[in-house]
N, C-alpha and C positions, 0 to 999 in steps of 0.2 A: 264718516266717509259716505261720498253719495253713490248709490248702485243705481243700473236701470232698471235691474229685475234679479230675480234668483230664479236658476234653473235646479232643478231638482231630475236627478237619472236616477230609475229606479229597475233595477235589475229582477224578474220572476223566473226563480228558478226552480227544475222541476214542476213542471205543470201539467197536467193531461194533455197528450197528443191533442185528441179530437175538440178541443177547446180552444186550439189556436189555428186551424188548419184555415178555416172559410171567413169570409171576408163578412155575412151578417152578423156571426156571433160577435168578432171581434167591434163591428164597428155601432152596434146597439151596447158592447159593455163600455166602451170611449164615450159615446154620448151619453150615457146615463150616470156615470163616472162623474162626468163634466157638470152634468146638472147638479149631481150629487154635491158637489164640492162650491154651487153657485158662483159657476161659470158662467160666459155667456157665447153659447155657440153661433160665429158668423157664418164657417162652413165647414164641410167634414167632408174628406176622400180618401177613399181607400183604393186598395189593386190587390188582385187578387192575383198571387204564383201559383205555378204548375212546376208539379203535380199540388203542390200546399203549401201554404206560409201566406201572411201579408205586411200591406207596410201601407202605413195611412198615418192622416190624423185630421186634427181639428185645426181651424183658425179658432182663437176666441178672440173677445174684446180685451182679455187679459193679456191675450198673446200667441199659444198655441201647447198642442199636448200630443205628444206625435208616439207611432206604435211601430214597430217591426218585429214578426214573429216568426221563431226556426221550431216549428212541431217537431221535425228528424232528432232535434236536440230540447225537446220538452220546453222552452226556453223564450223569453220575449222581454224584451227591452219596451221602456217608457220615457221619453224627454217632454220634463215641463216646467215650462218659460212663463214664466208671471213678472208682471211690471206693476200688479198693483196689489192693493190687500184686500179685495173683496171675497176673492178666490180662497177657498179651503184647499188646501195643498193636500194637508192628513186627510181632510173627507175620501177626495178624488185617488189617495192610493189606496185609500181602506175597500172603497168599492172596488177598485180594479184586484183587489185584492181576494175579495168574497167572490167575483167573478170567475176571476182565471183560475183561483183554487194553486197558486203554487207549494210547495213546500219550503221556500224559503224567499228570503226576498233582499236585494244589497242596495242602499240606499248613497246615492252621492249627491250633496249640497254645492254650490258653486256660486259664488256672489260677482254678480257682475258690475264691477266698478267702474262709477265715471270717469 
């Protein structure tokens, strides 16, 4: 069967408050993430909530790798969309992984069919 990509949700749970609150930590562990996993970053935007939390992500050439984080609940969501196999999938969670420091993590696979 033919897919156009696989998206991969990756669920961080329990995570240090102060590691998901601001908008440079988050968006320098996304882009280094992304290199990590030999991506190829087009653009990256982030927003910054008040009083804390964000919600951003990447364009790649792959596709995109997008971020929305709830500090109040220790907690941050990851969707990412690959159409091709240059892209390290495992690299890019392993980083986000050493970065955000969760204590657990729920991973969903999803094949997008032609």
């Amino acid at each position: 069967m033919k897919t156009l990509g696989q998206r991969t949700i990756v669920d961080f749970v329990s995570c240090p408050q102060e590691l998901l609150e601001k908008v440079p930590f988050i968006k320098q562990s996304m882009e280094l993430a992304a290199l990590d996993g030999s991506a190829h970053i087009v653009e990256s935007n982030f927003h910054q909530f008040h009083p804390y939390g964000v919600s951003g992500g990447l364009i790649i050439q792959e596709s995109h790798i997008m971020i929305h984080t709830w500090p109040e609940y220790n907690f941050a969501t990851v969707d990412i969309f690959t159409c091709g196999t240059e892209m390290d999938v495992d690299k890019v969670i392993s980083s986000l992984i050493s970065r955000l420091q969760p204590e657990t993590i729920k991973t969903n696979l999803i094949s997008c069919p032609l």
